[in-house]
C-alpha positions in Angstrom: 186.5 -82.9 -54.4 186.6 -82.3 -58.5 189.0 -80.0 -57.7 191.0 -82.4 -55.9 190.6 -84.6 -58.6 191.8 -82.4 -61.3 194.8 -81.7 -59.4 195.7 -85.4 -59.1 195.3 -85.8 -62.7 197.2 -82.7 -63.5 200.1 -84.1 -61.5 200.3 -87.4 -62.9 200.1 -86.0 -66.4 202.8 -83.8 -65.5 205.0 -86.7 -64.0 204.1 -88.4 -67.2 205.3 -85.8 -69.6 208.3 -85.4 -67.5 209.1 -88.6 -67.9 208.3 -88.6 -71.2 210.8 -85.9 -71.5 213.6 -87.9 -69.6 213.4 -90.4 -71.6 213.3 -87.9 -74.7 216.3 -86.7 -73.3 218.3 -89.6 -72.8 217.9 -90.6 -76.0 219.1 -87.2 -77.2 222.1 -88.3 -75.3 223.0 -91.9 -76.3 222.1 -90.6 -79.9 225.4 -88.0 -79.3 227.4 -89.9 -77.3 229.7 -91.4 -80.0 230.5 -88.2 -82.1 230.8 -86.1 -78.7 233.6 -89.1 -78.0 235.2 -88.7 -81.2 235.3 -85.0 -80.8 237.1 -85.3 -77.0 239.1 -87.8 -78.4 240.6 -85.8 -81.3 241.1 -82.8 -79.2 242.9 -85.0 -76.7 245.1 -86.2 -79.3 245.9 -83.1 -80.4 246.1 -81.1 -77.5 248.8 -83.9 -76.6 250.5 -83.3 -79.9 251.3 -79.9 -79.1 252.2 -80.9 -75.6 255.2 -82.8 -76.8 256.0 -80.2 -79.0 255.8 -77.3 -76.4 257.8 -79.4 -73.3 260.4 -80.7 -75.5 263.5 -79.1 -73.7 262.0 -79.1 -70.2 261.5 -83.1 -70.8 264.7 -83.2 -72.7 266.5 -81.8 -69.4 264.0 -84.1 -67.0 265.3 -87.1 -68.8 268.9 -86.3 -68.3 268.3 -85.7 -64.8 266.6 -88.9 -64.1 269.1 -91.1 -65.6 271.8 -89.3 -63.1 269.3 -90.0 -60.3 268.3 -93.5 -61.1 271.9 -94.9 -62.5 274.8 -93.0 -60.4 274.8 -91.9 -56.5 275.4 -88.2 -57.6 272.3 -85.9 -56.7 271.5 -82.4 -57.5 274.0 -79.3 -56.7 276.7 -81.8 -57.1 279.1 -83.1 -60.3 278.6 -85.8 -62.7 281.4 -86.7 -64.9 282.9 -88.5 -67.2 286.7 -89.8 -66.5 287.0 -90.6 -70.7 285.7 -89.5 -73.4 282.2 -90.6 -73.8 281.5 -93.5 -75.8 277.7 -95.1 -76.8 277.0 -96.0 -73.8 276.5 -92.3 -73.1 273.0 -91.9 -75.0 272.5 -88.1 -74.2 271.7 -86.2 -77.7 274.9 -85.6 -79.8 277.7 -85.3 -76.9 280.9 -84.7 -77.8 283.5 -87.8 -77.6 286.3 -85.6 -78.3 286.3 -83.5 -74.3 285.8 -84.4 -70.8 282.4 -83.3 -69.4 281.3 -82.5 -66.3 277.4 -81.6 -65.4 275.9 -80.0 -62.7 272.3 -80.3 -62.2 271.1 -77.3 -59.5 268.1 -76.7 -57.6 267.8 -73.5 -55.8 263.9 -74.7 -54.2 265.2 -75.8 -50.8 269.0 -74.8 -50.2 268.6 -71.3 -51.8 271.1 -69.3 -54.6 273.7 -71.7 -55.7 277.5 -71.0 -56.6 279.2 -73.1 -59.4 283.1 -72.3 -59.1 285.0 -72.6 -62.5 288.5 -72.2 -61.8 291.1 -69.8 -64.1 291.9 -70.8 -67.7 295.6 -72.0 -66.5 295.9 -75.7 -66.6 293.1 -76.0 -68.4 290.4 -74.5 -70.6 286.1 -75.0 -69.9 283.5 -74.5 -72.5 281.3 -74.3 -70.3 277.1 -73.1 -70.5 274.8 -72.8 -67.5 270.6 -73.3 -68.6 267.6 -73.2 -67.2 265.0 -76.6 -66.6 263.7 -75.0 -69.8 267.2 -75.2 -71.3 266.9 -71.0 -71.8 270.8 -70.0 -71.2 271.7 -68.2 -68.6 274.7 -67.3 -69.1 278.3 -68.8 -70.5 282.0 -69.7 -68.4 285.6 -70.6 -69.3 287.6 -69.0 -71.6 284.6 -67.1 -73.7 282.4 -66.9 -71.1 281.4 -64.0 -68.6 284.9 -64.5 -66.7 287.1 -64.7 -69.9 289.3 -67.4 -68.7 290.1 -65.6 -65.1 287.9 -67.9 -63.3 284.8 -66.8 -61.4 281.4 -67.9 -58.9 278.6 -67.8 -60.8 275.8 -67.4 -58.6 272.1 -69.0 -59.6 269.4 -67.1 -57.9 266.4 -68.8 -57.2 262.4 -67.7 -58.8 261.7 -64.6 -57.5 265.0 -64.1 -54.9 264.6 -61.0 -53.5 267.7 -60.7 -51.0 270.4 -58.6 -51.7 273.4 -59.6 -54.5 276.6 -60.3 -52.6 279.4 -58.7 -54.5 282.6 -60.8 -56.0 279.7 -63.0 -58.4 278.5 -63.4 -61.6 274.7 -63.7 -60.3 272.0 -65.1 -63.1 268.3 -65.0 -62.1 267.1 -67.7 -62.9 262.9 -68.2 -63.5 263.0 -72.3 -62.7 264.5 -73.8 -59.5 266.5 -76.2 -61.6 268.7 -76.4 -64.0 272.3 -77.3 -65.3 275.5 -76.5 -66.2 277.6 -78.4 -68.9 281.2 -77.9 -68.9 283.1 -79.5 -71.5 287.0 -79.7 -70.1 288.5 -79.7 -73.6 291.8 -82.1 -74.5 294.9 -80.9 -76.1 295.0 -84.8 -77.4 293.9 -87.9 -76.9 296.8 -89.3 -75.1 296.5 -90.6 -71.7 298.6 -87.9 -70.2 296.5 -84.9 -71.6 293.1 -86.8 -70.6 294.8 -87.0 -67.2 295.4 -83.4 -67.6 291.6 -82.7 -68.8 290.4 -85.0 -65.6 292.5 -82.9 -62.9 291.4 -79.4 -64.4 287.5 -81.0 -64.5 287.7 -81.4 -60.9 288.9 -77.9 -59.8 285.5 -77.0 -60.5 283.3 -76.3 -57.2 279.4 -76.6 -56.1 277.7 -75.6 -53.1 274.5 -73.1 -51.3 275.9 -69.3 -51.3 274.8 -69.7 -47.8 277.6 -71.6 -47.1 280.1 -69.6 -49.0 282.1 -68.6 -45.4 283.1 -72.4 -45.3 281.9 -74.2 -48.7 281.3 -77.9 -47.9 283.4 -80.5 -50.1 282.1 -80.9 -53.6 280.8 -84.4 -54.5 282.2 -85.9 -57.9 280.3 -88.7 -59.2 281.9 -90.7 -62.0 279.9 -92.0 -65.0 281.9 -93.4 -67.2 280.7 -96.8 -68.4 277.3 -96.3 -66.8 274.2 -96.9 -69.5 273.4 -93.0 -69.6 270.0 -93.0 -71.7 268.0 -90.0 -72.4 267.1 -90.4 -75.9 263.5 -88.5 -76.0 261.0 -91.6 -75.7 257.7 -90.9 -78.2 255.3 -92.8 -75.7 253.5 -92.1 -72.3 257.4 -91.5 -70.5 257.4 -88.2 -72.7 253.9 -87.0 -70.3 254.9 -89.0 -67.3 258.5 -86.6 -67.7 256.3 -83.7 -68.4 253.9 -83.7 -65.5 257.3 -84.3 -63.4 258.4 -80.8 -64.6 254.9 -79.2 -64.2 254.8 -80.1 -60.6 258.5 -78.7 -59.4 258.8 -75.3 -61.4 256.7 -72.4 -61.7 254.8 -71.7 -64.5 256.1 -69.0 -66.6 254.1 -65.9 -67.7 254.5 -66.6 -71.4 253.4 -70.4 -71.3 250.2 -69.8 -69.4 248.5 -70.4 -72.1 249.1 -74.4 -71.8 247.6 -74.7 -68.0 244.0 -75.7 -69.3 245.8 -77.7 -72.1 247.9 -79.7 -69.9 244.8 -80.0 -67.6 242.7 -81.2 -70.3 244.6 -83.9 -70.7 245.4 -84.8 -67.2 248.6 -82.9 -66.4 247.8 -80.4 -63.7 249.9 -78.8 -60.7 249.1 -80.5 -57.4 247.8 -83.6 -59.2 248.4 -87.1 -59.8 248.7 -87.7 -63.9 246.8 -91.3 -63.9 245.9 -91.7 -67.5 243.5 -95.0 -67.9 244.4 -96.9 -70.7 242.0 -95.5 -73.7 244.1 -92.3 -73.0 247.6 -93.6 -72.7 246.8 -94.9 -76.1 246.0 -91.9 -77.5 249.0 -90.6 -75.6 251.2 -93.2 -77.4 249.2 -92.1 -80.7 249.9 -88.4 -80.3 253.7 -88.9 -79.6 254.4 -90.5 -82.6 252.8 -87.8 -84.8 254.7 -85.5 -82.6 257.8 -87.1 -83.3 256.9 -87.7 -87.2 255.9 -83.6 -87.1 259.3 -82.6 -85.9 261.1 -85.4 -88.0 259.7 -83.7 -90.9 260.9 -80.5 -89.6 264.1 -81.9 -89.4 264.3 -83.3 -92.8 262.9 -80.0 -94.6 266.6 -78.5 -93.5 267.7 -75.6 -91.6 269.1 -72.7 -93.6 272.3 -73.7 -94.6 275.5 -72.0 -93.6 277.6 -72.0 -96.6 275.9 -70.6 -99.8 274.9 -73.8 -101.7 275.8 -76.2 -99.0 274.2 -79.0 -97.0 275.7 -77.6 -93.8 274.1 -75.4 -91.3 273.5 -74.7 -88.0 271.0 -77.1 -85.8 269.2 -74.3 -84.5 266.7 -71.9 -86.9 267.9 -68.4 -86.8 264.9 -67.2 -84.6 265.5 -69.8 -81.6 269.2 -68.8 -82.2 268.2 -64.8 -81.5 265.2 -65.7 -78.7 267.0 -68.1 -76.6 270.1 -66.0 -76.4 268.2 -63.3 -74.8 265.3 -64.6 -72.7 262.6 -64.7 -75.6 262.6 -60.6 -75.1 260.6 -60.1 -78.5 256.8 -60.1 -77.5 255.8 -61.0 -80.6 258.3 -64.3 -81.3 258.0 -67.3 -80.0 259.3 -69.8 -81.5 258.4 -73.2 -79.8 258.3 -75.2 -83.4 262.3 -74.6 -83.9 262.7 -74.9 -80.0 260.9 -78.0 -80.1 263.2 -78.7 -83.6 266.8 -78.3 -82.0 266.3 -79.8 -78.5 264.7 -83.3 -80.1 268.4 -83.6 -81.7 270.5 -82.2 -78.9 270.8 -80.3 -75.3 272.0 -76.8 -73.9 271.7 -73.3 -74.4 274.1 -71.2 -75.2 274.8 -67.6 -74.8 277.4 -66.7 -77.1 277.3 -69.1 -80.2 279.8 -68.9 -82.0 282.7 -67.7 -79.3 283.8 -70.6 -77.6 282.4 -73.1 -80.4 279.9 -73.6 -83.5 278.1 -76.8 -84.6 277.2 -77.4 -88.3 275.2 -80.7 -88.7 274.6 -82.6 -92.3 272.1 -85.4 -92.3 272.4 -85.9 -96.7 275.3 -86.4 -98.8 276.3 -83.7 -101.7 273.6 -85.2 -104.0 270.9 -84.7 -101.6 270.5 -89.0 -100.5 270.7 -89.5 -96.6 273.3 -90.9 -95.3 273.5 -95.3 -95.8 276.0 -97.0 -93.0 275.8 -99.3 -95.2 278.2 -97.4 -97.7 281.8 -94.9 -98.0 281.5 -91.6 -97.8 284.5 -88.7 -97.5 284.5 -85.4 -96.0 287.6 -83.2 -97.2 288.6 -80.8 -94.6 290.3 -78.1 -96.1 294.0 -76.7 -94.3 293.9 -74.0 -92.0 291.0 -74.6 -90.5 289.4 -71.5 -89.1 289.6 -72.7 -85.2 292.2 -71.5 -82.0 291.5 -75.1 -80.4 290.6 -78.4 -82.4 287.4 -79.2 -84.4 285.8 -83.1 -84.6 283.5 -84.8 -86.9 281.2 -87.1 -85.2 278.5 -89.5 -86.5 275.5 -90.0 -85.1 272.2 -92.4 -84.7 269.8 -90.5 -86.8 266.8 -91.6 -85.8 267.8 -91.5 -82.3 270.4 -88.7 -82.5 272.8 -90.4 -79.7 276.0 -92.1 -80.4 275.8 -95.0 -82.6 275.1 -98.0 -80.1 277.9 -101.0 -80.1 280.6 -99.1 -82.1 284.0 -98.6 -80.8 284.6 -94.8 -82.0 282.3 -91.8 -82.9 284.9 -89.4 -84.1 287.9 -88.1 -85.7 289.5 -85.1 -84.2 292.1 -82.2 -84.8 293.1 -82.7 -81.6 294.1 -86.7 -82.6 298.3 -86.8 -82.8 297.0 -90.1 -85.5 295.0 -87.9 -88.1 296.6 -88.2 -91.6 296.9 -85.0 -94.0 296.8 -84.8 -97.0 300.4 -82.9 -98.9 298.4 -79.4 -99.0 297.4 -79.8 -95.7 293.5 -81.4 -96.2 292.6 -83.7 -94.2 289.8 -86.7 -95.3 287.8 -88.0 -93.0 285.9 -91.4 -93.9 282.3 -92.6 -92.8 281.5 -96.3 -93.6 281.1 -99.6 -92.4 284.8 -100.6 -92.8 288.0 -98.6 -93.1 289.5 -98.1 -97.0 292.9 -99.1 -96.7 295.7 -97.3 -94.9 293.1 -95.2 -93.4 292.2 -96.2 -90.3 293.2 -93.7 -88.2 290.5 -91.2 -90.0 288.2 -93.1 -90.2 284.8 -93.3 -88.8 282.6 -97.1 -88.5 279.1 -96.6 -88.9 276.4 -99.7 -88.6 275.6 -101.4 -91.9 271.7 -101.2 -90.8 271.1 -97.6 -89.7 271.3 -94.2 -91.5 273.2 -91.6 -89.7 273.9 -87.9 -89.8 277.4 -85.9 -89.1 278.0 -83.2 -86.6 280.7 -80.7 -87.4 282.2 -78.9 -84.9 284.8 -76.2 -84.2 286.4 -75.0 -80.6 287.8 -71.8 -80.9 286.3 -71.0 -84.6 288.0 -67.9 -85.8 287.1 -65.0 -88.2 287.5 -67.1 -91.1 284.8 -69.5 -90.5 282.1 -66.7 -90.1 283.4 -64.4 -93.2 283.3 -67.8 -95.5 286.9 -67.1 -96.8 287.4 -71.0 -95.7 284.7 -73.0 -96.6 283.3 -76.9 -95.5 282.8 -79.0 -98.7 279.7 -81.3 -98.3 280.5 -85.2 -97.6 280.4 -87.2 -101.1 279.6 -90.6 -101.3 282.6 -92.4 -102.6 280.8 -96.5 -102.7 
């Protein structure tokens, strides 16, 4: 009986100290609650950060495709295209107004290797690149591509094909199901008759499954011209609602498996819904802006310029320049900063910069001040310049990096019959708000209440440009 009695007691003072404990405990845990918050919270912010930063050409190539699903009829493995030369309502990053382009967004997942056919460099001439989802290049066409003007099927191989090669094809292998191809049909002019031409030569080009190479189905061309193309890169949940799209269709890639618990830590995981609730998509909204404010200061720091002692230079670091080109084969490079740089201003990869054309960008006048629309500024192209095709000066939005909205022409062009030069063979082109007089036809509008930036670029560039024996003088302000 005492025993029996001891034993009760024991037990209640043991349910007593356990409870005592509980409680103990659970104050231990309200007391942490707020700074373990704070410390979830930061990390999800910055774990987001570099998210944005990291999938910046994957959503960058998402957002492209969506506006062709959601604003034309076209679909994948078929042609997009513009009939004219783009104008604002094309908002993709810095196109070019001055050629006719034509896009072909691929997937390999459930139809297998696709063949693009680029016709022969006869009637016509492409400058033409085929990328990757993660805008890696696979490989260039047209004139200084792999088929130097002859003409050729490039064949896309899907993740991991392992079937035999046919012969007769330029066969990538490419490590996502999807992807593009950008081929710029380039104009002799602007008239009519040579956009004509440009059109006719644009839709030679062919699309279809290699297993239906014995009798290739009738290529679909969908026309965009006029249609509100917008893929600007949005700095708010879209950027993560983009990104998860690409995390569930493609594979992950042996070098970025170090982002699967990131990406899952903040709710982006293969297989499963992303359903932020709304403290997160606050901080999501948060962490895109300092993404965006990161990369903008990137961007204002400069790349390294091309010309000693000029503003000009390429929109592309020298080390994406050398990774990107060839499949990120250093093992101890990788440079997703300068990635993340370049493909927040424009799209494509290209194999061969500098063969069938070069880019030199200039966001700041000779004096170092960014660019006002609000005020004149001249750029002096010197004669001869060092292209076999035409080179263009374009203005663009520079916070958005598209086409200025509203305005009626981006550009001045070689190619234009209109361009004035100058009695040793200069030509000036003119940025501003209004024309100086007698010189409309090179002239440029830009809006009175934005700052812009300038996109130089060259078809054809020859010897000259890359020796610096002809030279780009920066754009002065003249008022």
């Amino acid at each position: 009986m005492t025993k029996r009695i001891f034993s009760a007691a024991a037990a209640l003072m043991l349910l007593l100290t356990g409870c005592d404990q509980k409680k103990q405990q659970t104050v231990v845990d309200t007391s942490r609650q707020s700074p373990q918050n704070s410390v979830n919270d930061s990390l999800l912010h910055a774990r987001a950060v570099q998210a944005v930063i990291w999938g910046m050409p994957a959503v960058n190539y998402d957002l492209m495709l969506q506006e062709m699903l959601s604003k034309t009829s076209s679909k994948q493995n078929e042609i997009v295209y513009w009939s004219r030369p783009v104008d604002w309502k094309n908002q993709t990053l810095t196109p070019n107004p001055d050629a006719l382009y034509f896009m072909v967004f691929f997937n390999t997942k459930d139809v297998g290797p696709i063949v693009i056919e680029v016709p022969p460099a006869d009637n016509g001439v492409f400058a033409a690149n085929i990328d990757t989802v993660w805008q890696m290049p696979l490989e260039d066409a047209g004139l200084i591509g792999a088929d130097k003007g002859k003409g050729g099927k490039y064949l896309i191989l899907p993740p991991g094909f392992k079937g035999k090669t046919p012969t007769g094809y330029f066969a990538v292998q490419s490590d996502t199901s999807g992807g593009y191809a950008l081929l710029r049909s380039n104009l002799a002019s602007h008239s009519d008759a040579d956009i004509a031409k440009a059109l006719a030569y644009g839709k030679r080009l062919k699309v279809y499954p290699l297993s239906q190479a014995a009798q290739p189905p009738e290529t679909k061309y969908t026309d965009a011209n006029g249609v509100s193309y917008d893929s600007t890169i949005p700095y708010d949940l879209r950027f993560f609602q983009s990104l998860d799209r690409i995390i569930q269709a493609e594979p992950w890639l042996t070098r970025d498996k170090a982002m699967i618990d990131q990406l899952k830590s903040i709710g982006i995981e293969k297989g499963k819904p992303f359903n932020p609730d709304t403290k997160n998509t606050e901080i999501f909204k948060s962490a895109a802006i300092d993404a965006r404010d990161y990369i903008d200061g990137l961007y204002q720091a400069g790349f390294p310029p091309f010309f000693p002692g000029s503003r000009w230079a390429v929109p592309a670091m020298p080390e994406l320049v050398k990774e990107g080109s060839s499949g990120y084969a250093d093992p101890d490079t990788y440079p997703v900063d300068a990635r993340a740089l370049t493909y927040s201003i424009g799209y494509v990869g290209i194999k061969r910069l500098g063969t069938a054309q070069f880019y030199l960008i200039e966001s700041k006048d000779k004096n170092g001040n960014a660019f006002d629309g609000n005020a004149t500024y001249r750029l002096r192209v010197p004669a001869n310049a060092p292209t076999s095709q035409y080179w263009s000066a374009t203005v663009y939005d520079r916070v958005t990096h598209a086409l200025v909205k509203n305005l009626d022409r981006a550009s001045r062009a070689s190619n234009d019959a209109s361009l004035q030069k100058n009695s040793d063979g200069a030509v000036d082109i003119y940025f501003g708000p209004k024309a100086p007089a007698g010189k409309d036809s090179n002239w440029v509008p830009t809006d009175p209440n934005r700052q812009f930036e300038v996109l130089y670029r060259i078809y054809g560039p020859t010897k000259a440009l890359f020796d610096k024996t002809w030279t780009l003088p920066d754009i002065e302000r003249l008022q």
